[in-house]
N, C-alpha and C positions, 0 to 999 in steps of 0.2 A: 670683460668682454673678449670677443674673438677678433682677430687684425689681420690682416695682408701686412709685414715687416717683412723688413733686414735687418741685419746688425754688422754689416759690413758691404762696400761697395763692391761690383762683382754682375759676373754674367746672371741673367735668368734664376736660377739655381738657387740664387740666395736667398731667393722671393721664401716665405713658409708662413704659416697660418700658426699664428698661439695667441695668448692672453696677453693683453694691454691695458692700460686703465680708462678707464670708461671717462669720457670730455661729455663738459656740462656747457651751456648754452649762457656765455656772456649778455652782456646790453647788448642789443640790437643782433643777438645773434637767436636760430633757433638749432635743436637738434632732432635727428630725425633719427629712427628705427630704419636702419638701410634694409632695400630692397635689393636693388641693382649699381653698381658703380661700372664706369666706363675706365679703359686702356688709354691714354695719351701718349703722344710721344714724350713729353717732359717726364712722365711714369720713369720713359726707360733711360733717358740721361741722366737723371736724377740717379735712380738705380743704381748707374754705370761706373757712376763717377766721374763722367763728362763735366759734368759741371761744377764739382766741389769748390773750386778757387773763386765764384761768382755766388754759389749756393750752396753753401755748406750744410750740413743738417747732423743733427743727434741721433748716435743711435740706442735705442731702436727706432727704424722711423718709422712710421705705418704710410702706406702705400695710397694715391688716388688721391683725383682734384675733383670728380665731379660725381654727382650719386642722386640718383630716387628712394622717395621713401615715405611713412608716414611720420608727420611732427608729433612727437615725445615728451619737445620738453621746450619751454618758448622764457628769450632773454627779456633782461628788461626794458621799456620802449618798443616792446614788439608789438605791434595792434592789426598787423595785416593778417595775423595765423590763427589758425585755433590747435589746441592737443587733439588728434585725429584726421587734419587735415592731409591731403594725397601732395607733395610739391617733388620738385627736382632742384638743385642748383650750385655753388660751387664752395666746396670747403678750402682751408687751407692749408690741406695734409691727410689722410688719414679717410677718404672717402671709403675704400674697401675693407669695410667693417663693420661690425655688431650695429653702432651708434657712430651718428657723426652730427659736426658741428657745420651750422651753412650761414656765411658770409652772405651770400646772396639769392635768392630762391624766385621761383614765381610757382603758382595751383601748376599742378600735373594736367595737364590739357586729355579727357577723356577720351580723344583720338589715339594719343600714343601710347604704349603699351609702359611696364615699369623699363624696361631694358632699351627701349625707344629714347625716354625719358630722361635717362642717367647719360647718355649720350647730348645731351643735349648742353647743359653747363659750360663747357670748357671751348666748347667750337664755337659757340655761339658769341660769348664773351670774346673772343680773339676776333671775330669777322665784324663784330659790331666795333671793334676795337680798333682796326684796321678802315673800316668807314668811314668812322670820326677822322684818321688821319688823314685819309685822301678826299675826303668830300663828296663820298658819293650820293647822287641825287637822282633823281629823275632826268633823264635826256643827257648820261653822261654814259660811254663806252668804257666798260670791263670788262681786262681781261685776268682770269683768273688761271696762274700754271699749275696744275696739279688739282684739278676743279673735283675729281670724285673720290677724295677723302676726307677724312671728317673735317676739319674748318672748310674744305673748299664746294664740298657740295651743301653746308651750309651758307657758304657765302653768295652761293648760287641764288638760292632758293629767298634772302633775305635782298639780296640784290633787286632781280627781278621783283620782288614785292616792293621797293622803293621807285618802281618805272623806269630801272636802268638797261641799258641792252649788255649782255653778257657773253662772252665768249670764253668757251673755259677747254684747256686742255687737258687729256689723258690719252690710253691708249686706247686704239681702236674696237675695243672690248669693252669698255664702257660708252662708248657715243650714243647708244641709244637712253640707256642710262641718264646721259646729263640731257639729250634732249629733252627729255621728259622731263625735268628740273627745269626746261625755259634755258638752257644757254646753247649758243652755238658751238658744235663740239668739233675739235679738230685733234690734229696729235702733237706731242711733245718732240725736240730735240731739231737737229739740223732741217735748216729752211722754215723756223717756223715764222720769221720776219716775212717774209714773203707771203705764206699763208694766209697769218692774219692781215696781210695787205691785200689779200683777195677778197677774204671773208669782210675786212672791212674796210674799204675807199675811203669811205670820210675819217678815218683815224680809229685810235683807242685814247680814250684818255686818261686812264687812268690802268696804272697796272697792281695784284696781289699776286704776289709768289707764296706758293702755300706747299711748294714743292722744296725749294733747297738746293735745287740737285744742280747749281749752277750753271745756271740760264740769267742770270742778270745781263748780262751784256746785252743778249738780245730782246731782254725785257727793255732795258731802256731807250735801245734803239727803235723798239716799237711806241714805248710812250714817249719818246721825242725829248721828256726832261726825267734825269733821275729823281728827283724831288716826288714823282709822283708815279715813284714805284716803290711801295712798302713790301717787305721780305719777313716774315715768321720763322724763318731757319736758315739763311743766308747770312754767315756773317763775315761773308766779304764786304757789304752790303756800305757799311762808312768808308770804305776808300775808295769806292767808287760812286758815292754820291748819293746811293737810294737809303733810304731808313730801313732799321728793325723796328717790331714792334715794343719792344722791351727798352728802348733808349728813351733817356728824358727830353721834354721836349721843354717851350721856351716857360712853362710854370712850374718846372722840377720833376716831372713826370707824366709818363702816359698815361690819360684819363683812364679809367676801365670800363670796359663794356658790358656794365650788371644792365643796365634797362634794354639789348638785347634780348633779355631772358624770357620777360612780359609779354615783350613785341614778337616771339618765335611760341610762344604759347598760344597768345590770341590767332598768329597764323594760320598753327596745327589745328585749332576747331575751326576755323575756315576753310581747312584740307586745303593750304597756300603750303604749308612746311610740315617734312615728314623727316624721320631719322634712318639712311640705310644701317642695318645690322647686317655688317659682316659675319661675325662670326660671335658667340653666347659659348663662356666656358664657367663651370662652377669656381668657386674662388679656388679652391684646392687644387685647381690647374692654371693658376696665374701664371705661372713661367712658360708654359705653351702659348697663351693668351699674350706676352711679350715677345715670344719668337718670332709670333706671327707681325705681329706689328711692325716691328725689326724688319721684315724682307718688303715694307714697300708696296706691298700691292696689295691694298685692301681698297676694298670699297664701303666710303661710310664708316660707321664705330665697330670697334670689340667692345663687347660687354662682359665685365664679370656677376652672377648672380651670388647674390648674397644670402636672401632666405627665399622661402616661397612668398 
């Protein structure tokens, strides 16, 4: 079959399209005929070699954590799928390709399109992931930093469907954007303690940094206790008292966020949760599809297409 690999750590560039060997569908796993796979950031630290001392990998490695497509091939213990069913949801490796393997899935929801869909796995999984940590519920305030990219305008949209009120930052180019997502949109960087002290009197209680860009300080200063500021890409984040979402917690590790998947499916035909697509490049342009990523300012997913 055909992959998205490297075979060495390295800028963009390394990214290239060839033959791999085709993954078969364990117990409890199924595999899917890819349609569309999604850009993450871990894509590109992975990539980079940012990470190798924490996550090392073999090469070649095939590229991509989350993908749509139709099911091919079903493990054993699997009763929820049929061969020809539509789904989307998260491999563990190797999404941008021929054929992939999926850990976890829910039905492709008729609303979203395949490239909508492939976007969906990985953000959704992180934000339902980060809920579980902080407790969000119904009648509790979040604030979300870096609110219209992919985990954060999902967290938006999964938020407010739990009855939470939401307040979510980016730049003033997208506030129409996240209003429409149900959160109250402000901007990022100096004074924003203040801000959200206007925007919200009665408090925040709860904070998700989906940004990185080191703002914890006044993340915690705004949630009053670090304990109940979780960080996705902060890892100042242990010496100053708030969590990552990647650290173990008191039963040896972070639950995962697979039943997000279900609950942002059934959303999408209730037209509660949609997926912004930034930007749609053919797989054969992955390394453009990672630049872009790289500078920060997207809204919503990159998607690579994989077939028609």
């Amino acid at each position: 079959m055909f992959a998205l690999q490297f075979t060495e750590y390295g800028p963009p560039e390394v990214l290239t399209v060839g033959e791999a060997a085709e993954p078969h569908a364990g117990p409890g796993e199924i595999r899917i005929a890819v349609k569309a796979a999604s850009v993450n950031p871990a894509d590109r630290t992975i990539r980079s070699g940012v990470m190798k001392e924490v996550f090392p990998v073999e090469f070649p490695y095939l590229s991509g954590l989350d993908a749509s497509g139709v099911v091919d091939e079903v493990g054993e213990g699997v009763e929820d799928v049929e061969i020809g069913d539509a789904v989307f949801g998260l491999t563990r490796g190797g999404a941008a390709a021929e054929f992939a393997v999926l850990e976890a899935w829910a039905a492709k929801p008729g609303a979203l399109s395949w490239e909508q869909a492939a976007g969906v796995g990985a953000v959704v999984e992180t934000a339902t992931r980060v809920f579980d940590m902080l407790g969000v519920t119904a009648g509790k305030t979040l604030l979300i930093e870096g609110a219209a990219g992919g985990v954060g305008s999902a967290a938006v949209q999964l938020a407010v469907a739990l009855g939470a009120t939401v307040l979510g930052t980016a730049s003033e180019a997208n506030h129409e954007f996240l209003a429409v997502l149900g959160a109250v949109p402000t901007t990022y960087g100096p004074g924003l303690v203040e801000r959200v002290a206007a925007l919200a009197p009665q408090g925040v209680d709860l904070v998700l940094d989906a940004a990185g860009s080191g703002s914890l300080p006044d993340l915690i200063k705004i949630a009053g206790n670090a304990h109940d500021v979780v960080t996705i890409a902060d890892f100042t984040a242990a010496e100053r008292g708030a969590r990552m979402t990647h650290t173990a917690d008191s039963s040896g590790y972070t639950k995962r966020g697979f039943a997000g998947l279900a609950v942002a499916a059934t959303l999408a035909e209730e037209g509660r949760f949609t997926v912004p697509v930034h930007a749609v490049f053919p797989l054969e342009k992955a390394a453009d599809a990672h630049e872009l990523s790289a500078t920060g300012h997207v809204r919503g997913k990159i998607v690579l297409t994989v077939r028609p």
